[in-house]
Backbone bond lengths (Angstrom), bond angles and torsions (degrees), N, CA, C in turn:
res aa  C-N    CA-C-N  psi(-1)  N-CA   C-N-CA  omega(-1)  CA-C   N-CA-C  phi
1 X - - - 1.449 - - 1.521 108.72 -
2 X 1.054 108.29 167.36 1.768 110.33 -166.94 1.406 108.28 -133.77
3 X 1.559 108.74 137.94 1.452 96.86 -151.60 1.709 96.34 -139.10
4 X 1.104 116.59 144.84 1.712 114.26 172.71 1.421 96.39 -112.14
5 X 1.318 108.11 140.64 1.507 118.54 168.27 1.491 104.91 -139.25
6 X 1.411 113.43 119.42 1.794 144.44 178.29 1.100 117.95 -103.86
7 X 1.287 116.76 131.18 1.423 132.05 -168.68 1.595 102.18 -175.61
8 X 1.396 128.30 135.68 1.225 142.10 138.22 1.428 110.70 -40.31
9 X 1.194 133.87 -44.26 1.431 135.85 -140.16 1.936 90.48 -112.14
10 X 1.024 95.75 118.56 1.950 111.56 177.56 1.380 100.35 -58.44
11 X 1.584 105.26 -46.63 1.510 96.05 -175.28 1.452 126.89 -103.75
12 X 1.090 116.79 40.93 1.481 134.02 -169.72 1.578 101.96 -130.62
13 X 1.484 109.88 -31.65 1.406 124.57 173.71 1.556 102.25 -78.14
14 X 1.026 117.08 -48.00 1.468 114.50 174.80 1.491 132.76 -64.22
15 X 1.092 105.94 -39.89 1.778 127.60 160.02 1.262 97.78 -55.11
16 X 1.618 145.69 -69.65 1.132 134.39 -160.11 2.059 110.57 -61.67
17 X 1.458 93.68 -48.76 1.673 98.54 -178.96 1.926 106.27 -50.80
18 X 1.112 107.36 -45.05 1.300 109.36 -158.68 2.059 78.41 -81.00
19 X 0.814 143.34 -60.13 1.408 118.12 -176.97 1.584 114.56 -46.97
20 X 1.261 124.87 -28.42 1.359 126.82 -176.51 1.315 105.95 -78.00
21 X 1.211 117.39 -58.58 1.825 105.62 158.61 0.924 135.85 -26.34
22 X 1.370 119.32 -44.41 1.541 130.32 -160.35 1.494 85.72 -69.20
23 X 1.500 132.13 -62.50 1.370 143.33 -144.09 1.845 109.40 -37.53
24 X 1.704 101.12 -40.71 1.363 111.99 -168.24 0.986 129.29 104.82
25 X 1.539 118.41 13.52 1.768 125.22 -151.22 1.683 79.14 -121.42
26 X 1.776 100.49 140.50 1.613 102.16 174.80 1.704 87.89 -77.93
27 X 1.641 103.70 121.95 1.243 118.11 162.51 1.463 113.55 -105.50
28 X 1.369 117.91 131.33 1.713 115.52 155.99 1.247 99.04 -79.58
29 X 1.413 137.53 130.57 1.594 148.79 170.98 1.593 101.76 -99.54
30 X 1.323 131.60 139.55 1.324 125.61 172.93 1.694 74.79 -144.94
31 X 1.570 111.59 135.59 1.535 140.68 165.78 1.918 131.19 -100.24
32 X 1.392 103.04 108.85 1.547 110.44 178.55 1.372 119.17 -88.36
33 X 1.259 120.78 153.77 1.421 112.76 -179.20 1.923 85.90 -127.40
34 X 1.333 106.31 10.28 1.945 88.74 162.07 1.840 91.26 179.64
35 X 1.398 87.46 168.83 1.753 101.58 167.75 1.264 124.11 -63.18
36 X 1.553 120.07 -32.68 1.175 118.99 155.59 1.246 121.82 -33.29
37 X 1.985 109.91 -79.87 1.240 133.62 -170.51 1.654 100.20 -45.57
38 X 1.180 136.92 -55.05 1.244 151.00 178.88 1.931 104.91 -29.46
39 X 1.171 72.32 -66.11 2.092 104.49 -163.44 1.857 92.11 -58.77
40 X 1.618 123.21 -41.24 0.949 125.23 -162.89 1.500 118.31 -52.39
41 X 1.842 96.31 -39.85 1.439 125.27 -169.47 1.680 102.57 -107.05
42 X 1.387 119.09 88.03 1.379 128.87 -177.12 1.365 91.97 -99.74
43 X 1.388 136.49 -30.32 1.377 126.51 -153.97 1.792 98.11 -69.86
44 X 1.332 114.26 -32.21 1.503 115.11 165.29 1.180 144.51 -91.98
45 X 1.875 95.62 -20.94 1.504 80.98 149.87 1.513 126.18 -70.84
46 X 1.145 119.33 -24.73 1.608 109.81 -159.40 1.351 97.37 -65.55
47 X 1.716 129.27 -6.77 1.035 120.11 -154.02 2.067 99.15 -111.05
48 X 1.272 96.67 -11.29 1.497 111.16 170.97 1.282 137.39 -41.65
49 X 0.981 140.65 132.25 1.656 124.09 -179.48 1.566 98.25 -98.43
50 X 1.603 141.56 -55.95 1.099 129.97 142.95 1.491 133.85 -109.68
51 X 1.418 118.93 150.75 1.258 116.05 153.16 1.294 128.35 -91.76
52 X 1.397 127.26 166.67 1.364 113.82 178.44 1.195 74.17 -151.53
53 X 1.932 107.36 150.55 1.700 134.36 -169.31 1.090 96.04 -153.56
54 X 1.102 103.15 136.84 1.951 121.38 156.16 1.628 95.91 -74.64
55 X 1.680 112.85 149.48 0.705 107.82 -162.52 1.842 101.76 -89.21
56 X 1.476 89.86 -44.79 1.547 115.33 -178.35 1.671 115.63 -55.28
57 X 1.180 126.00 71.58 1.643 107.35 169.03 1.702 102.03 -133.95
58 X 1.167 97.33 169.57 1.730 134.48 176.88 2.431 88.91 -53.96
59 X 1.601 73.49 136.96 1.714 77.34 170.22 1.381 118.39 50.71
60 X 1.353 135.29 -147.78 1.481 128.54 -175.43 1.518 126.37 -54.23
61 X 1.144 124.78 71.35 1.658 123.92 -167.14 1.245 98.72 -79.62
62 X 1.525 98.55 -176.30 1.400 121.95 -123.95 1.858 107.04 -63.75
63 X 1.739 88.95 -60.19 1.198 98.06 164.13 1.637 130.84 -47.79
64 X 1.134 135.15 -38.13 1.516 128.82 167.25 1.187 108.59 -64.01
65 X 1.307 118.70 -40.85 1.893 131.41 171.37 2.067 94.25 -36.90
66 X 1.376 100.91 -74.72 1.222 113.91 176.78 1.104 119.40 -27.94
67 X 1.629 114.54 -59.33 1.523 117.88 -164.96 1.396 107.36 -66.55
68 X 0.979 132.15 -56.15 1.647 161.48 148.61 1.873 106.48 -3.20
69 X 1.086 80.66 -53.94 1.932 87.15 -170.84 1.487 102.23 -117.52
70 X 1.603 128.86 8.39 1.619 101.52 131.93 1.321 118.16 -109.44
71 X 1.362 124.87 34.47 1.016 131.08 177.67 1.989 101.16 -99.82
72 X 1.255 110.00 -31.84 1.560 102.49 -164.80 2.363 78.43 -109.61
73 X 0.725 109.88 -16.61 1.413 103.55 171.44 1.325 131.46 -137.95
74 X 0.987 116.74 63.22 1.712 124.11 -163.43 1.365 117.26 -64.05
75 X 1.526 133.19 22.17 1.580 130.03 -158.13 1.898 83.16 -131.33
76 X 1.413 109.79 -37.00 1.463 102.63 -175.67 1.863 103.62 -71.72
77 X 1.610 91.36 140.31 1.330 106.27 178.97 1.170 127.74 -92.80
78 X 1.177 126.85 121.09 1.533 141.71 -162.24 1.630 115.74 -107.21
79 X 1.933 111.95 114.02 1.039 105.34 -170.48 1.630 93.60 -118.74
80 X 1.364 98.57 123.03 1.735 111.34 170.64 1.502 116.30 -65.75
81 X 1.313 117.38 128.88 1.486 103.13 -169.62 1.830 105.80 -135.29
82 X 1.005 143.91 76.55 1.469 158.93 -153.28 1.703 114.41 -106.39
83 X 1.252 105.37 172.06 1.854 104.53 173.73 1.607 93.71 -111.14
84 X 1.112 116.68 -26.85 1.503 140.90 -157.02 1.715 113.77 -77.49
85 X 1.351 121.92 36.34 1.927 116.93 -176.60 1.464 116.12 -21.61
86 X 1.390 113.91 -12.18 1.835 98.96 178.62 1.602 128.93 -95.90
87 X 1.469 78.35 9.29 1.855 98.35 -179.05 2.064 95.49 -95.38
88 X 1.274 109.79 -3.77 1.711 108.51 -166.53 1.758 87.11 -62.80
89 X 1.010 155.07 -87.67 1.251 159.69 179.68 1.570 112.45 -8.12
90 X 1.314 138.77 -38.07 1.073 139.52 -126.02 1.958 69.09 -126.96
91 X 1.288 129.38 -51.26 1.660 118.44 -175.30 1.511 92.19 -42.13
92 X 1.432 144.84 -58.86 1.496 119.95 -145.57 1.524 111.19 -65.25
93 X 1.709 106.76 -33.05 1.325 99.68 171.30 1.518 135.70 -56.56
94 X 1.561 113.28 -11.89 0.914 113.94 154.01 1.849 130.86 -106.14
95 X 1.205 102.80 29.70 1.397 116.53 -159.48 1.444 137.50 23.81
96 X 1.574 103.23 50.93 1.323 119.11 173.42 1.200 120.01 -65.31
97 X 1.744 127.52 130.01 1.280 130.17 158.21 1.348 126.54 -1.82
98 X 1.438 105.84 -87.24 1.392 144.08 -170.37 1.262 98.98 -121.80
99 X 1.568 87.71 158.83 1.705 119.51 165.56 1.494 100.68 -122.11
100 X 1.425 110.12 133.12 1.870 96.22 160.05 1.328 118.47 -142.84
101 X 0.936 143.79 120.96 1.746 127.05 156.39 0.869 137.87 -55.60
102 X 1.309 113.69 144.13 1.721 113.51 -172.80 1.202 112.15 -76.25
103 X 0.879 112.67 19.04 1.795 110.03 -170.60 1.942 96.57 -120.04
104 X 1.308 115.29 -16.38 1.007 98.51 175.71 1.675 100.88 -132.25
105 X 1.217 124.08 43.48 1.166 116.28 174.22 1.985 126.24 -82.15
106 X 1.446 118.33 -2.03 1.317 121.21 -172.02 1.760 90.90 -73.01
107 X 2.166 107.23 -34.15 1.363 83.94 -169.37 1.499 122.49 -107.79
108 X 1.663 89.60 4.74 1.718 85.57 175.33 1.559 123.50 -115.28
109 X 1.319 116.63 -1.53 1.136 143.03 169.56 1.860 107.89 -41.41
110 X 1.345 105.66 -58.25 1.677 112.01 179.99 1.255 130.85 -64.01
111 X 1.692 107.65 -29.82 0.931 131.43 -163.42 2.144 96.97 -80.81
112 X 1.650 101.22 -54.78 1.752 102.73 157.56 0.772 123.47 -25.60
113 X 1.402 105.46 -69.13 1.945 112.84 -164.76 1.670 100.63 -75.89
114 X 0.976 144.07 -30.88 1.665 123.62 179.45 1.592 98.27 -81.71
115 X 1.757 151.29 -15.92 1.007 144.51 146.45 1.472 106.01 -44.72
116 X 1.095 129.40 -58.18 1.137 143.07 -168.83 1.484 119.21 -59.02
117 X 1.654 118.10 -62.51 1.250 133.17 175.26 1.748 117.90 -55.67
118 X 1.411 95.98 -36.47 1.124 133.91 166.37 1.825 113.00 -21.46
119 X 1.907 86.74 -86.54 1.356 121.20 166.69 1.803 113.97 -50.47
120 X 1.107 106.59 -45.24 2.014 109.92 -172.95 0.949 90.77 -105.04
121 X 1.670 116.00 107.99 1.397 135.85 149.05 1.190 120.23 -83.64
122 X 1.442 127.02 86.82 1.280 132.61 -167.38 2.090 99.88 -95.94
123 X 1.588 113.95 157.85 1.252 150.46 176.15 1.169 118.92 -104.81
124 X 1.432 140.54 126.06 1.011 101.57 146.34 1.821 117.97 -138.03
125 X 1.082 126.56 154.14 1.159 135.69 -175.32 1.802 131.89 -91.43
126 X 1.248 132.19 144.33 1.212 110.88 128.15 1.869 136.24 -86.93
127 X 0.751 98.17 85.74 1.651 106.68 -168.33 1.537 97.16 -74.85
128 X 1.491 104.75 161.44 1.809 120.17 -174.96 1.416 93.39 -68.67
129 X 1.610 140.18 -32.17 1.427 119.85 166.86 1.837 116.87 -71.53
130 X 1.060 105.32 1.67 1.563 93.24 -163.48 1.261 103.60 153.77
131 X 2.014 116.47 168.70 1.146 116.40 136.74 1.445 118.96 -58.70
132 X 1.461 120.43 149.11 1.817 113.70 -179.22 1.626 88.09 -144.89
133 X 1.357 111.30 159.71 1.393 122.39 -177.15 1.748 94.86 -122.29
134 X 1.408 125.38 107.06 1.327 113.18 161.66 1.309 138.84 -121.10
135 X 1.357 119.91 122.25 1.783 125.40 -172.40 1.656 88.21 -44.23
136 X 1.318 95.77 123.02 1.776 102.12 167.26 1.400 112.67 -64.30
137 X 1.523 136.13 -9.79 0.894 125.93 -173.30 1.636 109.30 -98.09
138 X 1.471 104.82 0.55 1.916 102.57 -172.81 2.144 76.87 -94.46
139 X 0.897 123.03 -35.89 1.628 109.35 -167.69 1.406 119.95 -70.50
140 X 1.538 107.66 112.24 1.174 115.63 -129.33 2.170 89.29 -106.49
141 X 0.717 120.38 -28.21 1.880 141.73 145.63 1.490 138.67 -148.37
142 X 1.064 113.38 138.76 1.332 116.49 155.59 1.760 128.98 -74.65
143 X 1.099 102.02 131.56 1.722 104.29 167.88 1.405 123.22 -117.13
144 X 1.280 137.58 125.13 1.017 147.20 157.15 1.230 145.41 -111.43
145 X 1.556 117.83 143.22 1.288 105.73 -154.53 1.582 98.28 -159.66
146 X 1.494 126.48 77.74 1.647 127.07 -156.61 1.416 115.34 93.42
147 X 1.240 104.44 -121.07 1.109 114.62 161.19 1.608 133.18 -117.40
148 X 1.280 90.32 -1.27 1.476 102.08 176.05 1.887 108.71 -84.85
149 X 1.482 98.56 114.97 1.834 97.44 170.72 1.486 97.78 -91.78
150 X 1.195 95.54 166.82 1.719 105.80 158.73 1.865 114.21 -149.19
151 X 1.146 101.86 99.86 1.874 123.75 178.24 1.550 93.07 -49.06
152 X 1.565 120.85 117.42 1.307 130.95 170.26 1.901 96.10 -107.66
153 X 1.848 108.53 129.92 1.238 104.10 169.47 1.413 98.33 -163.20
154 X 1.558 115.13 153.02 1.698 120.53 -130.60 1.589 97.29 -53.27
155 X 1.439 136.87 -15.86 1.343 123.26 -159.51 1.389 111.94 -123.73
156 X 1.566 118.37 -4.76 1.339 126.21 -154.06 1.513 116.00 -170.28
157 X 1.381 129.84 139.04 2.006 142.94 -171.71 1.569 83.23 -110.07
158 X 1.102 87.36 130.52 1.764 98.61 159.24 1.639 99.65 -125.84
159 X 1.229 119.34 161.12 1.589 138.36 -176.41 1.533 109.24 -150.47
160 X 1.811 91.37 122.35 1.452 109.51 166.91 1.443 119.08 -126.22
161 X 0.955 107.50 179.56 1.969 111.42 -170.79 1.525 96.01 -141.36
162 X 1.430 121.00 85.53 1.005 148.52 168.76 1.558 129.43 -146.91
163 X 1.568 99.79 136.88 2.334 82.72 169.27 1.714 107.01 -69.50
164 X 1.164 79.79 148.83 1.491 113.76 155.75 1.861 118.33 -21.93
165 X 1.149 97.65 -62.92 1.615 117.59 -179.48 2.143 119.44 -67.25
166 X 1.549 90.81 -29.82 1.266 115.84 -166.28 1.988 88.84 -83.89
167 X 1.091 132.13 -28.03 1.417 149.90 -145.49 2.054 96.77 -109.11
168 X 1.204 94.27 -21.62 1.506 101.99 -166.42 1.324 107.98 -109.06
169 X 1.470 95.43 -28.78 2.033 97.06 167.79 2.040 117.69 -73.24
């Protein structure tokens, strides 16, 4: 899964990656040093399963970051992550996942991501276009016909040459 993590703070960004490591989950990590920088690179978030933002930074913080990128992607999950508890109110307006503090993230951090992983049941394939990773919930039917399937989902056909049974294991 592929993940953006934002923060002003080098070492607050680093503390979080190295907790996400620890977890055991093959993570792609991609690192922001602002909402800008974040916002700049949409081609990966859209491709994200979560982000996580400080809320507090210089220029586009966290929350507009937020509003911004579930507005052009509303399925990626957004975990607010602050020192600050009086900003917790202000995440629903942007319908963030989670809230967390940095002060207590060694113990609530795990507990997110298996809510989370939980929730995104991702697939993934080698299909005749490619490897593709797909939220089972955007695949909207399967067709079959031999051995050839073809993954129907609202924006895109994928095609494989596999049984049925072999596809289900």
């Amino acid at each position: 899964m592929k993940i953006a993590v934002c923060d002003d703070s080098r070492e607050d960004r680093g503390a979080l990656r190295a907790l996400l490591e620890a977890c055991g989950h093959d993570f792609e990590i991609r690192e922001y040093g602002s909402g800008e920088e974040l916002y700049a690179d949409m081609g990966y978030v859209r491709e994200c399963g979560i982000v996580f933002l400080d809320i507090n930074m210089e220029g586009m913080d966290g929350l507009e970051a937020a509003g911004r990128i579930k507005a052009e992607c509303p399925k990626v999950h957004i975990v607010l992550v602050t020192a600050y508890v009086n900003y917790a109110l202000d995440g629903y307006k942007v319908k963030a996942s989670r809230f967390l503090l940095k002060d207590d993230l060694e113990q609530t951090l795990p507990e997110c991501l298996d809510d989370i992983l939980r929730e995104e049941r991702v697939v993934e394939f080698g299909f005749v276009e490619g490897t593709v990773r797909l939220r089972v919930d955007d695949i909207i039917y399967i067709e079959t016909s031999r051995h050839k399937n073809v993954f129907y989902t609202a924006g895109e056909t994928y095609s494989i040459y596999k049984k049925m049974d072999e596809l289900e294991a």
